[in-house]
Rosetta silent file (secondary structure, phi, psi, omega in degrees, C-alpha in Angstrom):
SEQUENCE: XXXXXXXXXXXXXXXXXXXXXXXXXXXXXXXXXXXXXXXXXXXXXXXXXXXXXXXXXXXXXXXXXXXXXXXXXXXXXXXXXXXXXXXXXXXXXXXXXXXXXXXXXXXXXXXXXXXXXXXXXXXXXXXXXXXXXXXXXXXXXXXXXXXXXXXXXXXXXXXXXXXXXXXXXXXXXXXXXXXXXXXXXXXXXXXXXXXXXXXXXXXXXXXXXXXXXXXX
SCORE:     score description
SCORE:     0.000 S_00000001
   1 L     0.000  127.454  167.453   98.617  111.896  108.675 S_00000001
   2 L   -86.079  165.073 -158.033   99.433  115.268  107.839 S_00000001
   3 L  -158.168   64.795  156.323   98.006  116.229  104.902 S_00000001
   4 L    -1.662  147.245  174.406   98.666  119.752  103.073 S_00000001
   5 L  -104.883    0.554  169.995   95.865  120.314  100.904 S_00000001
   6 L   -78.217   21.874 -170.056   97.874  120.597   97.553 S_00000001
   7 L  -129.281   -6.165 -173.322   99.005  117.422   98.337 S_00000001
   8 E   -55.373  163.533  167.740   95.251  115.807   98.984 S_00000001
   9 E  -154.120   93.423  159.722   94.269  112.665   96.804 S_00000001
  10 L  -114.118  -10.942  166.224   90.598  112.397   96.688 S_00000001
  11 L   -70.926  120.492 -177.729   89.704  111.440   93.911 S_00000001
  12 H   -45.222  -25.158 -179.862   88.195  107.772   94.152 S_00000001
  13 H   -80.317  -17.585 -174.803   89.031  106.309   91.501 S_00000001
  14 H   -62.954  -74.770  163.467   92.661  107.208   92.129 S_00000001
  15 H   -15.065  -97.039 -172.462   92.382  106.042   95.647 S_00000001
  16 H   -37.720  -30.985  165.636   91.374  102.466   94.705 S_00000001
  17 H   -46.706  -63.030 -171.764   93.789  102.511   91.663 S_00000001
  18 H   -60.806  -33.681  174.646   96.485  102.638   94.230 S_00000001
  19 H   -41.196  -76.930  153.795   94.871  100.016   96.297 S_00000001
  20 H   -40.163  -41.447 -154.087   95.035   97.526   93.395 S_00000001
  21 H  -111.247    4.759 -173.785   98.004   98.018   91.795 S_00000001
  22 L  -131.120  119.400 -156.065   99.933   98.247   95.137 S_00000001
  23 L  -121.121  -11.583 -169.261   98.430   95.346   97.103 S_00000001
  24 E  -110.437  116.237  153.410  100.684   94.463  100.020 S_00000001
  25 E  -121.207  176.489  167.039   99.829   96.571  102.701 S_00000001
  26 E   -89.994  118.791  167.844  100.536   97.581  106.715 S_00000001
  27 E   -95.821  117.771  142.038   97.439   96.635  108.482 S_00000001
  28 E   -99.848  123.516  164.446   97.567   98.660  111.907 S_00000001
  29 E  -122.460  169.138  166.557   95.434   97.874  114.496 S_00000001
  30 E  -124.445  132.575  171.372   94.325   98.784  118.024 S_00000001
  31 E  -125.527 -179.674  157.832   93.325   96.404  120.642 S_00000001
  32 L   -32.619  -64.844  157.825   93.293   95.822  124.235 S_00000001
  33 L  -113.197   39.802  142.250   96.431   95.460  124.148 S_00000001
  34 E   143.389 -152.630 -175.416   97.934   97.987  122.430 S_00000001
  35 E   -86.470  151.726 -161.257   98.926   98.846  118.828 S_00000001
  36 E  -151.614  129.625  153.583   99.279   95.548  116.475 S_00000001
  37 E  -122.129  130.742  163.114  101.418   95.861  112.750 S_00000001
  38 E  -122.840  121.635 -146.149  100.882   93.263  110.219 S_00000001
  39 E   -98.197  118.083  171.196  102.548   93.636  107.210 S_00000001
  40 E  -174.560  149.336 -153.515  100.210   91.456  104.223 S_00000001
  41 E   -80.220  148.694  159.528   99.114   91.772  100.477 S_00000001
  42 L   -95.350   55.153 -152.224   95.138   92.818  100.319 S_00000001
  43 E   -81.373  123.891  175.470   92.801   92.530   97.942 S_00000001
  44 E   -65.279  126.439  167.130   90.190   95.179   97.042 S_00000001
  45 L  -128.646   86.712 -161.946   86.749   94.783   96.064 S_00000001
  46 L   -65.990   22.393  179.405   84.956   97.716   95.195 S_00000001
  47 L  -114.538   29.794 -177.495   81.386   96.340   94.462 S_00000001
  48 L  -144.517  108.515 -158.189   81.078   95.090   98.130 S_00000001
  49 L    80.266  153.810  171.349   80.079   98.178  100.625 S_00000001
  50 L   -72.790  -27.007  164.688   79.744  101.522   99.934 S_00000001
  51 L  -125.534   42.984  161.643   83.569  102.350   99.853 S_00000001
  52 L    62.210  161.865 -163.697   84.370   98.564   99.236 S_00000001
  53 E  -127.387  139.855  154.338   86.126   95.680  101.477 S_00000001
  54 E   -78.151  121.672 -162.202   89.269   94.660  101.714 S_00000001
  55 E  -147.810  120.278 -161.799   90.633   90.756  101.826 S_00000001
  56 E  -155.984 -177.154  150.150   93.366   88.831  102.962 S_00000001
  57 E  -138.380 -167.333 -160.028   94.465   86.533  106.176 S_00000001
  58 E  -141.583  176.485 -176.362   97.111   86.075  108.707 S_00000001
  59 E   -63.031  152.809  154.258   98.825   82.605  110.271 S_00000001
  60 L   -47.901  -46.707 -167.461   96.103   80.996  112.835 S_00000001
  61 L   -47.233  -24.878 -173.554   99.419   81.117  114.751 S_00000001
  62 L   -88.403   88.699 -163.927   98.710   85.098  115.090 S_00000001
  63 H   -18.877  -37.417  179.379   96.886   86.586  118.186 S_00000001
  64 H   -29.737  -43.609 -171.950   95.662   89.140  116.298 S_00000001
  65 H   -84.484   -3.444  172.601   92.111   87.247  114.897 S_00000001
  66 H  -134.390   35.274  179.344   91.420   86.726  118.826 S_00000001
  67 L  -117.183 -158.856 -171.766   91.748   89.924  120.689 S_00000001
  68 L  -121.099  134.666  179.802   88.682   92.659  120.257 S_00000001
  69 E   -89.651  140.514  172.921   90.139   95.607  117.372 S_00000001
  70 E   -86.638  -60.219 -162.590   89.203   98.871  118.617 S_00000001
  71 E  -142.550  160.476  174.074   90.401  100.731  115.057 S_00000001
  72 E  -155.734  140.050  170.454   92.271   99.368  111.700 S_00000001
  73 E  -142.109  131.593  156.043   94.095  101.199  109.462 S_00000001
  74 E  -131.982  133.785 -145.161   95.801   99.431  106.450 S_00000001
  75 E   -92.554  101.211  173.715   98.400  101.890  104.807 S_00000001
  76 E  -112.612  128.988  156.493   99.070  100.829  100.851 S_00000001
  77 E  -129.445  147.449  172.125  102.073  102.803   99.349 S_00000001
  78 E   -43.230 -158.984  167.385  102.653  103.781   95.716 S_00000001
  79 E   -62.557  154.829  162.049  105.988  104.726   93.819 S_00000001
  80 E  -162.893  139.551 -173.019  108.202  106.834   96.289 S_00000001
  81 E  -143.297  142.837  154.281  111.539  108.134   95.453 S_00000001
  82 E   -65.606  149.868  162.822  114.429  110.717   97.003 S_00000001
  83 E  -115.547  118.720  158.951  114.580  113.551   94.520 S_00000001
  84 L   -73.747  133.262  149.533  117.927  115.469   94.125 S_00000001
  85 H   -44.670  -35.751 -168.269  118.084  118.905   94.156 S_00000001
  86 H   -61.211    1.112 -169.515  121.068  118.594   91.969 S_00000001
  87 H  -120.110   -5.524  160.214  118.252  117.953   88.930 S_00000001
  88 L  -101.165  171.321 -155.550  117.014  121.436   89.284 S_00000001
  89 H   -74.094  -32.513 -175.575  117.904  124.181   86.748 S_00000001
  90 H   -64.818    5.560 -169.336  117.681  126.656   89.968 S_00000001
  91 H   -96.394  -12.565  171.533  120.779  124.579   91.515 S_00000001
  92 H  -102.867   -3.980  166.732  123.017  126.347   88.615 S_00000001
  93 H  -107.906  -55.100  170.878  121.541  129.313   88.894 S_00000001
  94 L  -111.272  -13.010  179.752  121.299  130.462   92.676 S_00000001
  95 L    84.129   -4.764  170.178  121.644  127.172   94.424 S_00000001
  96 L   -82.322   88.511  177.384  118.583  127.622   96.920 S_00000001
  97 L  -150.128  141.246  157.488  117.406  123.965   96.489 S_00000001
  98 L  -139.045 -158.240 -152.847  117.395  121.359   98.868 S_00000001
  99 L  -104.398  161.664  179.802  116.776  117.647   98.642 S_00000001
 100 E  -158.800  141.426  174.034  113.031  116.258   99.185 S_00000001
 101 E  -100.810  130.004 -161.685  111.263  112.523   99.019 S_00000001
 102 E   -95.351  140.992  170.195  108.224  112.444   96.626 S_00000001
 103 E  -163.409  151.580 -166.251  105.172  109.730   97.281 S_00000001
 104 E  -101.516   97.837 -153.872  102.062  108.197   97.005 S_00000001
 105 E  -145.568  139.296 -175.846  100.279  106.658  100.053 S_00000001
 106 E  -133.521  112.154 -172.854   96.610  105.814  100.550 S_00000001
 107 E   -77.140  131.618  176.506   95.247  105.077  103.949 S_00000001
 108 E  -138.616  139.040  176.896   91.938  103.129  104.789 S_00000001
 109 E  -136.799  165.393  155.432   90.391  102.726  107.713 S_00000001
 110 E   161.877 -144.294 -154.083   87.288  100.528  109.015 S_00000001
 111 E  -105.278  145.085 -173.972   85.952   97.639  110.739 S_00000001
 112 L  -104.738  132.500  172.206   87.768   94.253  110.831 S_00000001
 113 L  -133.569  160.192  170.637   85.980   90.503  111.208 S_00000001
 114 E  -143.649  146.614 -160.400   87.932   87.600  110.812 S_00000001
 115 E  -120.031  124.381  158.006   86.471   84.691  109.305 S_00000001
 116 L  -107.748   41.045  147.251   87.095   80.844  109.483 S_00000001
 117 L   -59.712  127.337  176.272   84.622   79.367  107.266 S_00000001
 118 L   -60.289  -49.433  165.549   86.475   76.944  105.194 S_00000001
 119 H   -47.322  -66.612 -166.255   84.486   77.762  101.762 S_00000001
 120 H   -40.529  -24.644 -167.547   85.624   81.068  102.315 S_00000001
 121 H   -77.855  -40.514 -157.137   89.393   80.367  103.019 S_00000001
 122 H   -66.268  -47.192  164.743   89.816   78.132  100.003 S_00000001
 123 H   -59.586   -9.768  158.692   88.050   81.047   97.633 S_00000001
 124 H   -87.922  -49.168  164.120   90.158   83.646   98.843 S_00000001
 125 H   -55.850  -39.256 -163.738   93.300   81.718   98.034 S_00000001
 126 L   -62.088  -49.147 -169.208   92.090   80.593   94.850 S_00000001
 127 H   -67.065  -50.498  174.751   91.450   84.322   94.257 S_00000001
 128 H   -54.849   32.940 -179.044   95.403   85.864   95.837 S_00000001
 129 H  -137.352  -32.398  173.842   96.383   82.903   92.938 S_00000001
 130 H   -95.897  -10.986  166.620   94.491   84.633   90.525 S_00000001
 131 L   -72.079  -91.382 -168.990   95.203   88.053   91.335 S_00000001
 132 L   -83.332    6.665 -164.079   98.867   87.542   91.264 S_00000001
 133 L  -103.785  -18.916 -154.361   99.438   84.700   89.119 S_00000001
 134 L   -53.107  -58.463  169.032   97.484   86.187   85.973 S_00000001
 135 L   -33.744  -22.534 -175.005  100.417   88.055   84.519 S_00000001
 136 L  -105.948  178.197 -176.088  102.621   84.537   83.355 S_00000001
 137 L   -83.690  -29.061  173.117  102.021   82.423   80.766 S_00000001
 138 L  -124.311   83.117  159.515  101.374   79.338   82.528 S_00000001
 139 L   -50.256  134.793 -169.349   99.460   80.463   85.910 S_00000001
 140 L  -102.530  142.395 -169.539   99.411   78.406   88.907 S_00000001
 141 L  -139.783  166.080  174.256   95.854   77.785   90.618 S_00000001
 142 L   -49.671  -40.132 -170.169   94.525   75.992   93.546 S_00000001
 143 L   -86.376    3.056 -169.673   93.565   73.231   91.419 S_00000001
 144 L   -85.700   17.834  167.925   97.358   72.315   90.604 S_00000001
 145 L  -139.637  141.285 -153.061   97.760   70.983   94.036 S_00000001
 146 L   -53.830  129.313  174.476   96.392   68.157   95.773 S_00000001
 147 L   -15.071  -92.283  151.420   93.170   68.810   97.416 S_00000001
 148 L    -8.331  -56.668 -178.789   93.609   67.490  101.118 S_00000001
 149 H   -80.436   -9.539  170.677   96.753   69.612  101.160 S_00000001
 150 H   -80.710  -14.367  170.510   95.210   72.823  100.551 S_00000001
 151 H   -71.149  -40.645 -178.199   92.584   72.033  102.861 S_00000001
 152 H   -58.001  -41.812 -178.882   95.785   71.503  105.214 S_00000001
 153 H  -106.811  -11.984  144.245   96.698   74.570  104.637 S_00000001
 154 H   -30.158  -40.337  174.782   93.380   76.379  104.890 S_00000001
 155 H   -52.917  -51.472 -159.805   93.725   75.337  108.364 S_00000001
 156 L   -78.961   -6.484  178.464   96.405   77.364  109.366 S_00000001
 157 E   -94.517  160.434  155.808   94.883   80.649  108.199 S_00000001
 158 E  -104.605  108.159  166.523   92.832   82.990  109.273 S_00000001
 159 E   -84.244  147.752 -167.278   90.521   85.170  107.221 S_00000001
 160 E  -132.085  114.461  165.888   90.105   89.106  107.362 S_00000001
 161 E  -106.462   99.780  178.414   87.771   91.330  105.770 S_00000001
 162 E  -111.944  134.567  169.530   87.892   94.978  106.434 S_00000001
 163 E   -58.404  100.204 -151.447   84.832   97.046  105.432 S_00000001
 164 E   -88.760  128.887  165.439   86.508  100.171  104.346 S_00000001
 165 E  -126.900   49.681  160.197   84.579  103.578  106.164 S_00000001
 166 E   156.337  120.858 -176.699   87.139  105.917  105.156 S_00000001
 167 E  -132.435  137.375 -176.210   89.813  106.283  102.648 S_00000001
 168 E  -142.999  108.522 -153.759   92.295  109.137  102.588 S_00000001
 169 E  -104.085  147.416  168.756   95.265  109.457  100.058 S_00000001
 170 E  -114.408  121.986 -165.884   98.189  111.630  100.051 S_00000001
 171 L  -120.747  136.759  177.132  100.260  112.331   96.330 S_00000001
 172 L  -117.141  100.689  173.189  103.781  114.389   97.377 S_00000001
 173 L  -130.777   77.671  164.538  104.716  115.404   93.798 S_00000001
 174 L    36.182   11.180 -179.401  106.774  118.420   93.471 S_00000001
 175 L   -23.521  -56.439 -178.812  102.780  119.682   92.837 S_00000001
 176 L   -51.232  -56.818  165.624  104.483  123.427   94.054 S_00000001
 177 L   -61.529  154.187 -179.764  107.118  123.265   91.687 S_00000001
 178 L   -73.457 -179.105 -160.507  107.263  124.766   88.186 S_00000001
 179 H   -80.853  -32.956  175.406  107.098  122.546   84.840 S_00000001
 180 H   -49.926  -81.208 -154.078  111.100  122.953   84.036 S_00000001
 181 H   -57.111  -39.436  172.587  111.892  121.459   87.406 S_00000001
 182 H   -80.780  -15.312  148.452  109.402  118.502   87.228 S_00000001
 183 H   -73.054  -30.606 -167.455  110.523  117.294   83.855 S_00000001
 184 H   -84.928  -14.771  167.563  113.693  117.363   84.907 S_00000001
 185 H   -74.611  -31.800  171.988  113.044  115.310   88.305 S_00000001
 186 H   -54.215  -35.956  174.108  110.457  113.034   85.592 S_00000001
 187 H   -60.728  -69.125  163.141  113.941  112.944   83.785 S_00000001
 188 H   -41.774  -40.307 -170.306  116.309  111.772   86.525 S_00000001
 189 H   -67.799  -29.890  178.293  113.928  108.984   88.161 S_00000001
 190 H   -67.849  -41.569  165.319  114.417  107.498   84.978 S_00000001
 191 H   -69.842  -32.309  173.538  117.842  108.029   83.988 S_00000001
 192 H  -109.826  -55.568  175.018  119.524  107.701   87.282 S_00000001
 193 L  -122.509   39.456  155.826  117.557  105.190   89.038 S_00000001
 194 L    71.753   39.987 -172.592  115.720  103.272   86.421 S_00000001
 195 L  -125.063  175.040 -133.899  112.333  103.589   87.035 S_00000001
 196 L   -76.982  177.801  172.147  109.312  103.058   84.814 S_00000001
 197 H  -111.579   31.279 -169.324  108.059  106.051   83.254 S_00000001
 198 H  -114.298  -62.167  166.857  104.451  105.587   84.404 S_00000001
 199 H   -33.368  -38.839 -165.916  106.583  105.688   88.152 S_00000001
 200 H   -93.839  -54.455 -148.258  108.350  108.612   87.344 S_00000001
 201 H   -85.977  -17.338  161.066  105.432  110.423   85.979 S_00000001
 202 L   -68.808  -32.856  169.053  103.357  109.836   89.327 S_00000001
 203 L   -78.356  -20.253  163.490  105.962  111.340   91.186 S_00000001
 204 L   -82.183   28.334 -154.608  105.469  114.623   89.510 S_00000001
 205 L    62.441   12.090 -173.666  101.886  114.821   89.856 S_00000001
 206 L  -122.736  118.944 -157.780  100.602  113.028   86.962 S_00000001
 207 L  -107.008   94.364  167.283   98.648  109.599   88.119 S_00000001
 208 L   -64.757  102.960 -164.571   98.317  107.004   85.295 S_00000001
 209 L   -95.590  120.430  166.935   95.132  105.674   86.306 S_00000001
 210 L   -92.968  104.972  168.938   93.642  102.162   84.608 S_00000001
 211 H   -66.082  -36.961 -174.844   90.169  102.106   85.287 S_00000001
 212 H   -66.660  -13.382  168.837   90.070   98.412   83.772 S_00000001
 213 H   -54.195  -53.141 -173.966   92.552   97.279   86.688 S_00000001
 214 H   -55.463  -27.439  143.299   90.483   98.146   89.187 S_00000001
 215 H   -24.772  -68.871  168.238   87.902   96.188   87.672 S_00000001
 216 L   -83.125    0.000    0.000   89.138   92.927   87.569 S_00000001
């Protein structure tokens, strides 16, 4: 990836932040035979390894868990937006602006195993149920469906754990530009295409980070 360095994301806690709160990533691998994309949400656990493991599975049906991986990379990205020029103050004054897309993307790489131990399958689901179900008022768990069939569908999975030995994040935020022009693109994401203002304010360099997310 190239990777300007006023555009670097190194801080760790950042890193993982993004990990968490953006959870479906592109797993790329290389094997024997050739480059392999799998597109699947991931969950991080940063007390396991020194720069934490990653955990998720794929269909049985999917070759992937039975060739030998040379390399993995799995790719999580943040907020990303087009920015208009048309939102900077310099487009009414000389008009030397052009258009640019601002984004957040954090890269991991390390070693992949894939696991079919049963305990393990059913405790990983239980956990992607608790992970994403936590947010409603009445979550759905593992236990609201019949045993036997979750065992059924344990079968058909595959589990993956990658061991993360190298994480490298990129934040594209107008960083270069001055503070007029970045409120006024923080202004626009919001105004023109609705987005949150914790979204908008990431695209302009400023990363609302929740250490207690990362946590749980």
């Amino acid at each position: 990836m190239y990777l300007p360095c006023h555009f670097t994301l190194d801080d760790p806690l950042a890193l993982q932040a993004t990990m968490h709160a953006q959870p479906f990533a592109t797993l790329v691998t290389i094997t024997n035979a050739g480059l392999t994309v799998d597109h699947l949400p991931l969950l991080f656990d940063p007390n396991d390894a020194e720069h934490g493991v990653l955990r998720g599975h794929i269909a049985r049906a999917n070759p992937l868990w039975r060739e030998d991986i040379l390399e993995a990379l799995a790719i999580f990205h943040g907020p990303q937006h087009y920015i208009t020029p048309a939102w900077y103050p310099a487009k009414r004054e000389h008009g030397r602006v052009v258009p640019t897309w601002n984004y957040l993307v954090v890269h991991a790489r390390g070693r992949l195993a894939f696991i079919e131990d049963p305990g393990w399958l059913k405790a990983h689901v239980a956990a992607l149920a608790v992970c994403f179900e936590k947010h409603r008022a009445q979550p759905w768990s593992i236990a609201d469906a019949p045993q036997e069939y979750i065992d059924g569908m344990c079968r058909g999975i595959i589990g993956l754990e990658l061991t993360i030995t190298g994480l490298t994040g990129k934040h594209k935020a107008s960083q270069h530009r001055d503070e007029g022009e970045r409120t006024a693109i923080y202004a626009g994401l919001q105004e023109e295409y609705g987005l949150d203002a914790d979204d908008a304010a990431t695209l302009i360099g400023l990363y609302p980070l929740n250490e207690k997310e990362i946590s749980e």
